[in-house]
C-alpha positions as CSV (number, residue, x, y, z in Angstrom):
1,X,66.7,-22.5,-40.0
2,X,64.3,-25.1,-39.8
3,X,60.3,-25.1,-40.7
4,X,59.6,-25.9,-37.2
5,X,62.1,-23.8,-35.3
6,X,61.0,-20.6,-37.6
7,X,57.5,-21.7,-36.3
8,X,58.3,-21.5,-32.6
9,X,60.3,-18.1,-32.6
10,X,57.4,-17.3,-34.7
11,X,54.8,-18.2,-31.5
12,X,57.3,-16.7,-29.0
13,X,57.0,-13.3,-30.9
14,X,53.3,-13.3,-31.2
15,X,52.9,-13.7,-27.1
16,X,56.1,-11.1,-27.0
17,X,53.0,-8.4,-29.5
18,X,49.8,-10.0,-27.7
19,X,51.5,-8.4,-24.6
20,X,52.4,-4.8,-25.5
21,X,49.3,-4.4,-27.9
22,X,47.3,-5.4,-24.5
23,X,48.9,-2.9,-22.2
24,X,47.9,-0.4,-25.1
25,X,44.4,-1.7,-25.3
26,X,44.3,-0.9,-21.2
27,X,45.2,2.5,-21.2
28,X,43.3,3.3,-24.2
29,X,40.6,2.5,-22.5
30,X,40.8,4.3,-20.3
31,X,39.4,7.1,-22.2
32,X,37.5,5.5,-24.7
33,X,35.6,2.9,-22.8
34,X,31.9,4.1,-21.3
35,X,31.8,4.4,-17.5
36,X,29.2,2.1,-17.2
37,X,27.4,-0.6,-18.6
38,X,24.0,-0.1,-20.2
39,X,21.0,-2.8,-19.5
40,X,20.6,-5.7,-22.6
41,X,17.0,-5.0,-24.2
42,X,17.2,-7.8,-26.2
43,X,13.1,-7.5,-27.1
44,X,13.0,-3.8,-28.4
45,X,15.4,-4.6,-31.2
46,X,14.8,-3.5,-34.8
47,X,17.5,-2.7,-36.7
48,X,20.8,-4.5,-36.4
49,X,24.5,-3.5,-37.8
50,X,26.4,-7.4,-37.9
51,X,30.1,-7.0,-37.9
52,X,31.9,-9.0,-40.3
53,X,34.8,-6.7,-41.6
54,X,37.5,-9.2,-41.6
55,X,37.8,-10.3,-44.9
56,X,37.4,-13.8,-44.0
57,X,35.0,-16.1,-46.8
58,X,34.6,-19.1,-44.8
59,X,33.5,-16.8,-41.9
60,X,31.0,-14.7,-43.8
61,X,29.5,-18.2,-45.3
62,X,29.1,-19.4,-41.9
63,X,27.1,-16.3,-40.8
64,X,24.8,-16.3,-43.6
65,X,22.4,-18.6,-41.5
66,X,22.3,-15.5,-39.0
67,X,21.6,-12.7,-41.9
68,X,18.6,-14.9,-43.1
69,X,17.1,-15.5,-39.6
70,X,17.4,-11.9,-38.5
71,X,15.4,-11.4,-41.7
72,X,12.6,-13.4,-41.4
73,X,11.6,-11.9,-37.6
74,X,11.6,-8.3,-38.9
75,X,15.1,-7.2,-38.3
76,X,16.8,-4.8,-40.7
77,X,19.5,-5.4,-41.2
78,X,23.2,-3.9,-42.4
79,X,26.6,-5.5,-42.3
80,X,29.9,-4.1,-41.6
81,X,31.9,-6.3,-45.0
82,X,35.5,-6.2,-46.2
83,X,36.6,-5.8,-49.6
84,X,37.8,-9.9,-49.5
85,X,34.4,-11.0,-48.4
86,X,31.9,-8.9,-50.0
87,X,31.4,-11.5,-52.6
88,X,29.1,-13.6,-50.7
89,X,26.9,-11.2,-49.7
90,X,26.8,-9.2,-52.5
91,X,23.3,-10.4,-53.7
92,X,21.9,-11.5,-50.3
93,X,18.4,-10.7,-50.2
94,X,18.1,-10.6,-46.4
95,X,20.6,-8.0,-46.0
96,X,19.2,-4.1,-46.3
97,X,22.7,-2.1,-46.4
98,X,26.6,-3.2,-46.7
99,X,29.3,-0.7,-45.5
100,X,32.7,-1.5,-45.8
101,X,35.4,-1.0,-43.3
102,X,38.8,1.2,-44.4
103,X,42.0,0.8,-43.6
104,X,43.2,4.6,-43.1
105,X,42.1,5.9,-39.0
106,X,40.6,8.9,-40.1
107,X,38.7,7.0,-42.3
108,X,37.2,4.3,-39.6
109,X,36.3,7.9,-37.6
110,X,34.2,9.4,-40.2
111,X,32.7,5.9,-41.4
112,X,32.2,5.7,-37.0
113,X,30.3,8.6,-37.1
114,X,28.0,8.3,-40.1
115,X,26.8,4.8,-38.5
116,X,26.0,6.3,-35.3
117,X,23.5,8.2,-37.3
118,X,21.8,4.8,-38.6
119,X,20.7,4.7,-34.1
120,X,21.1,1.0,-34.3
121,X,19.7,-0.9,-31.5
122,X,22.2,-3.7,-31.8
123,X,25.6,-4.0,-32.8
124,X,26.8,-7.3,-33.0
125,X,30.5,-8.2,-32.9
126,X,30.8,-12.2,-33.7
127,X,35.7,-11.7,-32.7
128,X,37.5,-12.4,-29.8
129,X,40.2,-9.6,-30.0
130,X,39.4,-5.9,-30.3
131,X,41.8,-3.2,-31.2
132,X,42.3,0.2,-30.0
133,X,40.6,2.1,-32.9
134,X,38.3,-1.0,-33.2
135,X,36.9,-0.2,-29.8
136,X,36.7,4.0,-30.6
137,X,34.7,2.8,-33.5
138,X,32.0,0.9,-32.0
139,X,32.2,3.7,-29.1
140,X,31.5,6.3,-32.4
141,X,28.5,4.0,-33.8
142,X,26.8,4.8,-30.2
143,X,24.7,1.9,-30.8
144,X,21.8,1.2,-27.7
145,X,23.1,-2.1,-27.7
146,X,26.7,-4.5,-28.7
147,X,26.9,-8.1,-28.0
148,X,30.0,-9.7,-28.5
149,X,31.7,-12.3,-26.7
150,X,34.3,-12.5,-23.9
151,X,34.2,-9.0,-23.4
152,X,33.6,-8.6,-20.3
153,X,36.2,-5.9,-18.7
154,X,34.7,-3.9,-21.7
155,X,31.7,-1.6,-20.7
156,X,30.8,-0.9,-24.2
157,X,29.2,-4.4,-24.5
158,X,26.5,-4.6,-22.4
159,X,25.8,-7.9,-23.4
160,X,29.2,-10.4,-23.3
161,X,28.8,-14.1,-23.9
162,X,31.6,-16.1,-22.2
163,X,32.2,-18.5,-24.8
164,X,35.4,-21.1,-24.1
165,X,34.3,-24.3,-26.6
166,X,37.6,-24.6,-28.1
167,X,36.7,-28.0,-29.8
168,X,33.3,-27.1,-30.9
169,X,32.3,-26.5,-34.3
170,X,31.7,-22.3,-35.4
171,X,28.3,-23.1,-35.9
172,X,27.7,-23.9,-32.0
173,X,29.1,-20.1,-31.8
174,X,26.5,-18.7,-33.5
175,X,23.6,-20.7,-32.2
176,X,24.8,-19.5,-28.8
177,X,24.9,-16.0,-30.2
178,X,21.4,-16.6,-31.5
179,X,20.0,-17.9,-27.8
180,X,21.2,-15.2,-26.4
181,X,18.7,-12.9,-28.2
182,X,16.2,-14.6,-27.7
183,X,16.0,-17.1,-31.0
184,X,16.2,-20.8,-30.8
185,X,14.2,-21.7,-33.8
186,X,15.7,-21.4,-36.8
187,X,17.8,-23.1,-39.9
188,X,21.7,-23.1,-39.6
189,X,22.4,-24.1,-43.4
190,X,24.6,-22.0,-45.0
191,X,23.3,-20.1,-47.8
192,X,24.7,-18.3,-51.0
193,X,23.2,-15.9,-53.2
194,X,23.9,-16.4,-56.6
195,X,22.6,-14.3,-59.7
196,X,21.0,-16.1,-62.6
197,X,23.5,-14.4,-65.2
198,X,25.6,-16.2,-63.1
199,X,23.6,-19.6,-62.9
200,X,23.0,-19.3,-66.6
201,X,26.7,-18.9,-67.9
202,X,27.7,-22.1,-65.3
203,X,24.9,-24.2,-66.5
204,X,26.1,-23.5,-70.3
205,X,29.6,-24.3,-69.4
206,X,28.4,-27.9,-67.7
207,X,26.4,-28.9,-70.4
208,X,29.4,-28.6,-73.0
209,X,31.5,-31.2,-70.9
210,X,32.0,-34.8,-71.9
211,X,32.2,-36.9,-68.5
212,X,29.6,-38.1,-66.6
213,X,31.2,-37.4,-63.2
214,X,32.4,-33.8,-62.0
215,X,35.2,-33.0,-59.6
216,X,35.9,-30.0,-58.2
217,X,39.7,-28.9,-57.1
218,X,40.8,-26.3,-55.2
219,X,44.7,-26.4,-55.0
220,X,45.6,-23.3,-52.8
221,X,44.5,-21.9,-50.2
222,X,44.8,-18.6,-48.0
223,X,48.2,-19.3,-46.6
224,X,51.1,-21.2,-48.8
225,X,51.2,-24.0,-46.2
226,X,47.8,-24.9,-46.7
227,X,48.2,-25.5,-50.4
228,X,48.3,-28.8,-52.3
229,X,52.2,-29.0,-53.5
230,X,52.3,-29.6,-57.1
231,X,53.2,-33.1,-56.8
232,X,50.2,-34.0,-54.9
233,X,48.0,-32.1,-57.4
234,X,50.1,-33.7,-60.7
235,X,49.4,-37.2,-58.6
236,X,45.4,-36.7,-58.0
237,X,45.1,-35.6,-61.5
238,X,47.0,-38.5,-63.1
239,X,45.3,-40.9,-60.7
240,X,41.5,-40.0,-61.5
241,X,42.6,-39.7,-65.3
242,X,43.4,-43.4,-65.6
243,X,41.5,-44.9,-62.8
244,X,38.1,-42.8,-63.9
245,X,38.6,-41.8,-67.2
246,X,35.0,-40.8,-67.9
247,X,35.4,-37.8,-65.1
248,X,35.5,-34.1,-65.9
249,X,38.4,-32.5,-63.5
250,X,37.8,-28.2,-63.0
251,X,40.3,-26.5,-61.1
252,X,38.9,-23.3,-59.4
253,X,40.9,-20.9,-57.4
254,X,42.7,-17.0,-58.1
255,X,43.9,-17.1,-62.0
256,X,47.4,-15.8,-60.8
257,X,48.1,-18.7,-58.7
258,X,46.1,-21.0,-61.3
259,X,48.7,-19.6,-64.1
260,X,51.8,-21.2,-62.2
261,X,50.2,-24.6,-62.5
262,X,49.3,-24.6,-66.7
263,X,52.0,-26.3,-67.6
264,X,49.9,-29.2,-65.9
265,X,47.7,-31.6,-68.0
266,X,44.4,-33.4,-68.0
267,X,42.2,-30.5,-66.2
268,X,40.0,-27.6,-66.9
269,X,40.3,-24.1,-65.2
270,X,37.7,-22.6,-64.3
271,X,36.8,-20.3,-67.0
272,X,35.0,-17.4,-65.3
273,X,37.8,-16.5,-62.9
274,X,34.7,-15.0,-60.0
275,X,34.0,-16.8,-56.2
276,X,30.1,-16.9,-56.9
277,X,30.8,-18.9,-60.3
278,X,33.6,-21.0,-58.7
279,X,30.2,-21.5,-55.7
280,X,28.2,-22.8,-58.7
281,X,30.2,-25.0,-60.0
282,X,30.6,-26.4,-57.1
283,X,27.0,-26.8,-56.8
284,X,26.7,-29.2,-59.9
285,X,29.9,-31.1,-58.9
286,X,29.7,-34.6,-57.6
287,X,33.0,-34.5,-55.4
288,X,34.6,-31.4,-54.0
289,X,39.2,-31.4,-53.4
290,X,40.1,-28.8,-50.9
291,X,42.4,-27.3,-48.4
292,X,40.9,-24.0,-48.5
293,X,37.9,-23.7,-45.7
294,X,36.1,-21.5,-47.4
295,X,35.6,-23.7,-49.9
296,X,34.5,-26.6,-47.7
297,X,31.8,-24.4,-46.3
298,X,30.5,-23.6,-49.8
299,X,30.2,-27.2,-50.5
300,X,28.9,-27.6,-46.9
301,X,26.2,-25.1,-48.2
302,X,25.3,-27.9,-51.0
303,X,26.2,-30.9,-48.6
304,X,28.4,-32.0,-51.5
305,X,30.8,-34.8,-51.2
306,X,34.2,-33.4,-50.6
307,X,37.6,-34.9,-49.2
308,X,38.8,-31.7,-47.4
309,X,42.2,-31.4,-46.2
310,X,43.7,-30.0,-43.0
311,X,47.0,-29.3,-41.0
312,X,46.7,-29.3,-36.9
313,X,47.0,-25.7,-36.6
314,X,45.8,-24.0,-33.2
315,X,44.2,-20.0,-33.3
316,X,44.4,-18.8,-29.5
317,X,43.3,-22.0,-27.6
318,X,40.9,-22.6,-30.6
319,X,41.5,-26.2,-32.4
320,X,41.2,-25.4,-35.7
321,X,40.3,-28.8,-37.2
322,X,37.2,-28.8,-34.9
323,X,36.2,-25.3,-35.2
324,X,36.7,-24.7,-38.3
325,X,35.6,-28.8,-39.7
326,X,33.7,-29.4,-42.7
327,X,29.8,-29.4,-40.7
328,X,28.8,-31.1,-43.8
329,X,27.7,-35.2,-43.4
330,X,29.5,-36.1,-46.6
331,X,32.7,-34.9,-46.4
332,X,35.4,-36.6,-45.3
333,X,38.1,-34.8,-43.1
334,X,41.9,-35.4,-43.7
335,X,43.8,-33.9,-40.6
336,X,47.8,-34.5,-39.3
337,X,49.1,-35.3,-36.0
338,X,51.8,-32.5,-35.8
339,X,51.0,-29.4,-35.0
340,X,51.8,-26.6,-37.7
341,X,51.7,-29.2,-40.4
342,X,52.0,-29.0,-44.1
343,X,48.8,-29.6,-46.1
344,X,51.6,-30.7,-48.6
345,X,52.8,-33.5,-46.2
346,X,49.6,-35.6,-46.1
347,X,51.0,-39.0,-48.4
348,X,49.3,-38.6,-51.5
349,X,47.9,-42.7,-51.2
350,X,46.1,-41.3,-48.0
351,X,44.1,-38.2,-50.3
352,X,43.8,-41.1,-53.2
353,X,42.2,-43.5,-50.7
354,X,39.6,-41.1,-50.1
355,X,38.8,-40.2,-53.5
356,X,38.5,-43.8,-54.0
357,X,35.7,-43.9,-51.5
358,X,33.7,-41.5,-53.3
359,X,34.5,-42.3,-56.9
360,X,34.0,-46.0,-56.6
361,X,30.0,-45.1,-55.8
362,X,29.9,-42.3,-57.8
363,X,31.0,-44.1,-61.2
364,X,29.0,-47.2,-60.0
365,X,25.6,-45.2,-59.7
């Protein structure tokens, strides 16, 4: 079977499960779901519980602007974290508590029940789609207030933000999230929390290197068909080696997928094997390689040069490539005409062009 045929039966059985696990969803509600919608007091709230359980980086990066602006007006607040994306926040200053959400029902009950007892004023739910125990667990938390968006038909939230800018970048998402309570001053640049111990080891490691310019890669991504193949990554290496042979090259990803590639020359892996050193290497890089969003983001955090490469894939009626863009002014964007598309299909003289741009300045400055 083909790539692309596997791809449609693939979309055709995903409609065929958004259908059934919506008829669920209805009758569940049924019973779950308050009668009646409460009143939005936006102004009496003081402590907050943000929602960001599902194990996404890039997503937690891009809500980091949200944590610190909460902060600053008073707010406590808590997140709701997964186990995947706990590693940004894990030395946020602006953040009072972290929970983390369990996979196992009863579980998500008892956790349900112990938040109800924090009395939040606000619950914030920042996803589109809401499952059936998703919805008895923000029913559990019995929070005064939850604001989330395009729901609607869903009593629970007595604040819904109709939100349908397919095209527009995530950050648009969350300045309309931050309107609607009420906030329209304040700074949407990501930020990462990093612990000097952290910082220290990094800087060490940078001052022991020979080049004079630092590229960052990051060959793999969440999903295989995101990654670089190992023919684009053997050609980008072998291409900066002799074109800009006064360059450091650091590879930074998982060490298990980063073993499969060692057989590779003319690089240096990332030694610390953690996301927040991988963020500060990042940091001191000059130029950031990357199909991985959520490592764009962290070099959006930094505004760091970075050719960032990306298929044409489509989430809902959501255009990834827009949504989910760099957001950073010195990146450049590498996206394909076919939908469903191969990161490993870009021509390699396209991703070499662009390195070129940077490179060129970079070893001329």
């Amino acid at each position: 079977m083909s790539y692309k045929k596997f791809q449609k039966l693939r979309a055709i059985n995903r409609k065929k499960n958004y259908f059934f696990k919506k008829l669920k969803f209805n009758f569940a509600k049924i019973f779950i779901d308050t009668w009646k919608m409460n009143q939005f007091h936006v102004n009496s709230v003081k402590k907050v519980l943000f929602l960001r359980d599902d194990n996404k980086i890039g997503d937690m990066i891009v809500s980091t602007p949200i944590f610190r602006a909460l902060s600053e007006r008073g707010i406590e607040l808590h997140v709701l974290s997964g186990c995947s994306n706990y590693c940004v926040i894990e030395y946020n200053t602006y953040i009072n508590k972290v929970y983390f959400y369990p996979d196992k029902t009863r579980d998500i009950i008892k956790l349900g029940l112990a938040l109800k007892k924090e009395n939040y004023d606000l619950v914030i739910d920042m996803g589109d789609q809401i499952s059936v125990i998703y919805l008895l667990f923000i029913r559990l938390i019995n929070a005064k207030n939850v604001l989330g968006f395009n729901k609607d038909k869903i009593n629970i939230y007595n604040k819904s933000i109709k939100y349908f800018q397919y095209e527009s970048h995530i950050t648009e998402r969350y300045k309309v999230l931050m309107n609607n309570m009420g906030i329209y001053d304040f700074n949407m640049q990501y930020n990462i929390h990093v612990p000097k111990i952290t910082q220290d080891k990094v800087h060490d490691f940078y001052i022991k290197l020979s080049g004079k310019v630092t590229i960052v890669i990051n060959p793999f991504s969440a999903t295989e068909k995101r990654d670089l193949s190992e023919e684009q990554l053997i050609g980008i290496i072998s291409y900066i080696r002799e074109s800009y042979p006064s360059t450091n090259i650091i590879l930074i990803g998982k060490s298990d997928k980063l073993k499969t590639i060692s057989h590779l020359n003319g690089y240096i892996i990332n030694p610390f094997d953690d996301f927040l050193s991988a963020v500060e290497i990042i940091k001191y890089s000059d130029l950031v390689i990357s199909p991985d969003t959520s490592i764009v983001h962290v070099a959006a955090a930094y505004e760091k040069n970075i050719v960032a490469l990306y298929g044409n894939d489509k989430h809902g009626n959501f255009v990834n490539n827009n949504v989910w863009g760099p957001g950073n002014k010195n990146a450049i964007q590498l996206t394909q005409k076919e939908i469903n598309s191969k990161i490993s299909e870009i021509p390699l003289h396209v991703i070499l062009d662009k390195i070129d741009f940077f490179l060129t300045r970079l070893t001329l400055s």
